[in-house]
C-alpha positions as CSV (number, residue, x, y, z in Angstrom):
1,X,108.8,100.3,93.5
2,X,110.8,97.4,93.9
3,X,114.6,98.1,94.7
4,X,116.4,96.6,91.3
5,X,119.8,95.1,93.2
6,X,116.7,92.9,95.0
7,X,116.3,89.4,93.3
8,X,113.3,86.7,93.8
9,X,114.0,82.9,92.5
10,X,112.6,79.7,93.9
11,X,114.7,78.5,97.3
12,X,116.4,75.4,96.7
13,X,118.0,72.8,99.3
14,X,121.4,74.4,99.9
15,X,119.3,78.3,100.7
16,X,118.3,75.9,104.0
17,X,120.6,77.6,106.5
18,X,119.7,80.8,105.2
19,X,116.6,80.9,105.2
20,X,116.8,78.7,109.0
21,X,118.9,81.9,110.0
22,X,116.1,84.3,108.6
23,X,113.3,82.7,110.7
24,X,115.7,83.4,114.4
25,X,116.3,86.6,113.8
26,X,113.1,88.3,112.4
27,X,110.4,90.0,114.1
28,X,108.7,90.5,111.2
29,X,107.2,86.1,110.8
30,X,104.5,84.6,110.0
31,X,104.6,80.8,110.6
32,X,101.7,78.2,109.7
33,X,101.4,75.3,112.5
34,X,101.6,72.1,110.6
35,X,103.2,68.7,111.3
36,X,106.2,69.8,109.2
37,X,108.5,72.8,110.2
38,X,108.8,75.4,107.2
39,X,112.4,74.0,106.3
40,X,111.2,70.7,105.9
41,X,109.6,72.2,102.5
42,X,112.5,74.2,101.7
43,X,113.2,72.8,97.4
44,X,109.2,72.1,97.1
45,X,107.0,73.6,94.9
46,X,105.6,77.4,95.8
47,X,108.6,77.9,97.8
48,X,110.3,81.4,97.0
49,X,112.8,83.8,98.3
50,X,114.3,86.9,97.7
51,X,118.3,87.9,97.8
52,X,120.4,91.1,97.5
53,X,124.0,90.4,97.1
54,X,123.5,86.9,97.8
55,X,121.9,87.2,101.1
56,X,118.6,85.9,101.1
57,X,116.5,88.6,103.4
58,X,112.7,87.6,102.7
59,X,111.0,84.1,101.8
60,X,107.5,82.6,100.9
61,X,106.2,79.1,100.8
62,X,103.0,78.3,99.9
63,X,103.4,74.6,98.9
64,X,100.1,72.5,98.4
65,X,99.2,69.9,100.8
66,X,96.6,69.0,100.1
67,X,96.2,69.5,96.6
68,X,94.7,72.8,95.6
69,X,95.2,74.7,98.7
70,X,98.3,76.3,99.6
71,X,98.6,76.9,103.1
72,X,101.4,80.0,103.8
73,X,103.8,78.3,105.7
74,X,106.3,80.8,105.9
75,X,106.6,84.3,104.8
76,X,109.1,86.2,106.4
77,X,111.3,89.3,105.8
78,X,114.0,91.6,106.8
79,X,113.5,94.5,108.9
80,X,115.4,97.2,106.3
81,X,112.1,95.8,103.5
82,X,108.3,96.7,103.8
83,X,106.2,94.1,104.3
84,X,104.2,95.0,101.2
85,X,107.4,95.5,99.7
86,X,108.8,91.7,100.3
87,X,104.9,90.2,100.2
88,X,104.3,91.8,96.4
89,X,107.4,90.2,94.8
90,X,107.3,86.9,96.4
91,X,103.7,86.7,95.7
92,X,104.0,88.2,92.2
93,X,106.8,85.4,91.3
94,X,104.5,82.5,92.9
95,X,100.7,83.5,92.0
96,X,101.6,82.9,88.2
97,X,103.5,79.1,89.0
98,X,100.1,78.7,91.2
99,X,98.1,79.1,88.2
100,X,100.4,77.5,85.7
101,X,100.6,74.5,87.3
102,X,97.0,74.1,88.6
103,X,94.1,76.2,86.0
104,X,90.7,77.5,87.2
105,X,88.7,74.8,85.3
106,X,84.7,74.2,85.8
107,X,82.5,71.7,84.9
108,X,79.2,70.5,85.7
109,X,78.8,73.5,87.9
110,X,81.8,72.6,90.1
111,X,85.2,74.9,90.0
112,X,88.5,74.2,90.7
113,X,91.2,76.5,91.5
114,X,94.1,76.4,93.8
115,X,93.3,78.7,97.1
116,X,96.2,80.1,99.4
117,X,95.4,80.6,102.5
118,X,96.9,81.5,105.8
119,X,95.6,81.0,109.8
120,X,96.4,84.3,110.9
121,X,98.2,85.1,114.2
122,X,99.6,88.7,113.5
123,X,98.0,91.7,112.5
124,X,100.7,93.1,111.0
125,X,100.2,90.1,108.2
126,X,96.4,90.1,108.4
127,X,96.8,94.0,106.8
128,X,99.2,92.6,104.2
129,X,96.6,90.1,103.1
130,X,93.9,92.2,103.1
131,X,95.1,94.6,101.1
132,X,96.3,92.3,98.7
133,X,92.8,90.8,97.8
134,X,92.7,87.9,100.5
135,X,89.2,87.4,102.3
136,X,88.1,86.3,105.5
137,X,86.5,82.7,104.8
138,X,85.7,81.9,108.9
139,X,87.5,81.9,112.3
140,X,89.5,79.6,114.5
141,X,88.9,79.6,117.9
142,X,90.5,78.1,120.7
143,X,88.7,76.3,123.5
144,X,90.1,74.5,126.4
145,X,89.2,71.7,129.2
146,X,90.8,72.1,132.7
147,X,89.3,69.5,135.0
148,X,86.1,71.4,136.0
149,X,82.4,70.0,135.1
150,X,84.3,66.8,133.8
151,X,81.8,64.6,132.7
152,X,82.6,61.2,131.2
153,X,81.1,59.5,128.0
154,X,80.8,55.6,127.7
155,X,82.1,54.0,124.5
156,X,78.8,53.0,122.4
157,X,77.9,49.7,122.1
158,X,79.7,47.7,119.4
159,X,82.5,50.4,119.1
160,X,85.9,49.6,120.5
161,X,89.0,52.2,121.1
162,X,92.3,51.4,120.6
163,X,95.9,53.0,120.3
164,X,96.2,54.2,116.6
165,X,98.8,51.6,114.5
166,X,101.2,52.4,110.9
167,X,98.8,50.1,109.5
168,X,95.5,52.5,110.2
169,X,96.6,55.4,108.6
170,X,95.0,54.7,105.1
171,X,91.7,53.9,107.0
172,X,92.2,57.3,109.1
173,X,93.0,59.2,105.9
174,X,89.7,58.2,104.9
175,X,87.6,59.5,107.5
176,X,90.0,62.2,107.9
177,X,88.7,63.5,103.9
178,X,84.8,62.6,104.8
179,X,85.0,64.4,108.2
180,X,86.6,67.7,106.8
181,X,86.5,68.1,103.1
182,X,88.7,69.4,100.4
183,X,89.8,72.7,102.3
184,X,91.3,71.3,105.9
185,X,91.8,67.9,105.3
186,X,95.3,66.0,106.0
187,X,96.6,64.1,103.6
188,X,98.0,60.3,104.4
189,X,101.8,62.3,105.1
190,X,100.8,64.7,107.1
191,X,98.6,62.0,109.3
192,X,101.1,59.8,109.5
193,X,103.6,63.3,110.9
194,X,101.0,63.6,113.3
195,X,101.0,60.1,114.7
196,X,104.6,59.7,114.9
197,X,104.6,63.5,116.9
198,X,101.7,62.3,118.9
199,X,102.0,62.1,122.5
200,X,98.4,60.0,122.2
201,X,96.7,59.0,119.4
202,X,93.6,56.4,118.8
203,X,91.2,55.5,116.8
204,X,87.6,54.1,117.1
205,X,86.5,51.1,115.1
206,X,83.1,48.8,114.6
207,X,82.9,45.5,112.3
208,X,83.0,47.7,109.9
209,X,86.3,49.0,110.6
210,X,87.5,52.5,111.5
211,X,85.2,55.3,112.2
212,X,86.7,57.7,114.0
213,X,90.0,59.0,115.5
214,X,91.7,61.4,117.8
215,X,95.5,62.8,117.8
216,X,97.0,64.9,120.4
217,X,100.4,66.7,121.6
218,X,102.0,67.3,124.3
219,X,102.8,70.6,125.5
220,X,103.8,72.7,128.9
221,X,100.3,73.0,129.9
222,X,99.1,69.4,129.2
223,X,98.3,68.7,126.3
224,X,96.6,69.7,122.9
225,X,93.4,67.6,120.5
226,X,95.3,68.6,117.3
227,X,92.7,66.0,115.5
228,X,89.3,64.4,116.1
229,X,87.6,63.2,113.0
230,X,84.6,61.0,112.5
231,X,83.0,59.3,109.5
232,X,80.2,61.0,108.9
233,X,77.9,57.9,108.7
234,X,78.8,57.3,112.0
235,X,78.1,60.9,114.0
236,X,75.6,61.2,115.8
237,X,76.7,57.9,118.1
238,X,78.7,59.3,120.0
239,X,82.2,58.4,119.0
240,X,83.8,61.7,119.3
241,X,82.4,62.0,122.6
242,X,84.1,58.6,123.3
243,X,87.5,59.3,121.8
244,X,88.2,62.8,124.0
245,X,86.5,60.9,127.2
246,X,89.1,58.3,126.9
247,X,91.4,60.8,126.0
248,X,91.1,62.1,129.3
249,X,90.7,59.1,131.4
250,X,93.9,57.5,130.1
251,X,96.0,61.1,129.9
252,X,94.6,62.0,133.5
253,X,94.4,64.9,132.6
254,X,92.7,66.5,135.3
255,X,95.6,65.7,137.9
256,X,98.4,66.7,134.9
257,X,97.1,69.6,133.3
258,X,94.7,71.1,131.1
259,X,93.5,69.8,127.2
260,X,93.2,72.5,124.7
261,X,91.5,72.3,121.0
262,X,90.6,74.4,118.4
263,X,87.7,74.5,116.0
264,X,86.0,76.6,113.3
265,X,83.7,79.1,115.0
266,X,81.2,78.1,112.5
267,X,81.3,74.4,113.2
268,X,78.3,73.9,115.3
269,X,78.6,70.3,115.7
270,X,82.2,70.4,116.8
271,X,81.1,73.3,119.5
272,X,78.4,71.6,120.4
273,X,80.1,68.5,121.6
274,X,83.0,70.3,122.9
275,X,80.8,72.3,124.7
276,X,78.7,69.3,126.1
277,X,82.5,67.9,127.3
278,X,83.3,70.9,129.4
279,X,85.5,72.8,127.0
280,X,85.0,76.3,127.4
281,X,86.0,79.2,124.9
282,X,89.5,80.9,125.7
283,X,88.5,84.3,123.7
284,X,91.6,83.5,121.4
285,X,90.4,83.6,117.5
286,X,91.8,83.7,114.7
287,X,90.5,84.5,111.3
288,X,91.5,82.3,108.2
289,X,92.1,84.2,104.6
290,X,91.8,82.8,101.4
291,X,92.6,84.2,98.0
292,X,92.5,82.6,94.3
293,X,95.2,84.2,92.1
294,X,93.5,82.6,89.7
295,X,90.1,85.1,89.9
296,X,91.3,88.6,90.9
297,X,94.3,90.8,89.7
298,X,96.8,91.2,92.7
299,X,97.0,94.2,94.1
300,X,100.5,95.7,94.5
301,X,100.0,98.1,97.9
């Protein structure tokens, strides 16, 4: 039972240092790693929070980017709430927005329906999800490249690589969408986020124009392939296997440090080439959960 004196509305720009104050002090976080911190969303759609007294002590957003899936960002809460306490009603205030704004329509054999979904770090929100009708859809794992059984990759014949410019990004959104597909592609904001965080990003292009790209960050190790995307016309050439080698060459990464990346454990083409490049699995995995408010009644445990 929810406590009465507790209150859930959406968050709007002036909750900011609130809920910025929440996300320090709580244990109890789950965080989604995207190219925009969860305060940059705080007034968009699917974002919620809940107050007692005017003290805002749990919040959800969910917003959609891209359209029809809404990644958790943030949900976070209070130590003196239960988890399911604070998870059933944020998500009983969003789910019905969720389905107002987008409905389960089909046609022609093909249904759409807005999925949230969450990259999972914690058990403690794992069991929160579960219980509340989510589903495992696959696994990320996390594979890395120190230095050892390097093995270099030419760029193909007729393919060039070059530093990624502002005036790409439409072409990159493209492949971006053919490469992955409606559930983990970036949209043009979020790529061009990435590129202006990037500490190396390139793509590779043929006279026909861009077919391929890579993004990476820096971090304390060395550094991180947060993107590689091909056109799917064009795989099968050796172009991804082109992007990370010149990744490498021009990072140096074997004197600097090492080059992590992370892929779906079902993606055998991605492992496969990552495999061929002398990435090798970390052990680290973590499963992804989708739900559709849309389909199931929400369960309130």
């Amino acid at each position: 039972m929810i406590n009465l004196s507790l209150r859930v509305r959406r968050a709007l720009t002036q909750d900011y240092h609130q809920i910025a104050n929440l996300i320090l002090h709580e244990a109890n976080l789950h965080r989604h790693l995207d190219w925009r911190s969860a305060l940059d969303w705080v007034g968009s759609q699917n974002y919620w929070v809940m107050e007692e007294d005017g003290r805002i002590n749990a919040a959800l957003a969910c917003p959609e980017d891209p359209p029809h899936v809404a990644w958790i960002r943030l949900f976070a809460y209070h130590p003196h709430l239960s988890g399911p306490e604070a998870w059933s009603a944020l998500s009983g205030a969003a789910y019905p927005e969720i389905i107002r704004a987008n409905p389960h329509t089909c046609l022609g054999g093909q249904c759409q329906g807005t999925q949230i979904a969450a990259i999972v770090v914690k058990p403690w929100f794992q069991n929160i999800l579960l219980s509340s009708g989510f589903e495992l859809k696959q696994n990320i794992i996390l594979l890395q490249w120190s230095g050892e059984n390097a093995k270099a990759f030419n760029t193909p014949e007729g393919m060039r690589i070059r530093p990624m410019l502002a005036s790409d990004l439409y072409a990159v959104t493209k492949v971006d969408f053919a490469s992955f597909g409606h559930f983990w592609h970036n949209t043009f904001d979020s790529l061009q986020r990435a590129r202006s965080q990037a500490l190396h990003a390139t793509v590779a292009e043929d006279d026909s124009g861009v077919i391929g790209y890579q993004i990476s960050t820096g971090n304390l190790l060395g550094a991180h392939l947060a993107r590689l995307g091909v056109q799917p016309e064009a795989q099968g050439r050796g172009v991804g296997a082109a992007l990370v080698s010149d990744l490498i060459q021009r990072m140096n990464f074997g004197q600097i440090g090492r080059l992590s990346v992370n892929t779906q454990a079902d993606n055998a083409a991605s492992l496969a080439l990552y495999e061929k490049m002398g990435f090798k699995y970390t052990g680290e995995n973590f499963p992804v959960l989708v739900y559709r408010p849309d389909m199931t009644p929400q369960s309130a445990s």
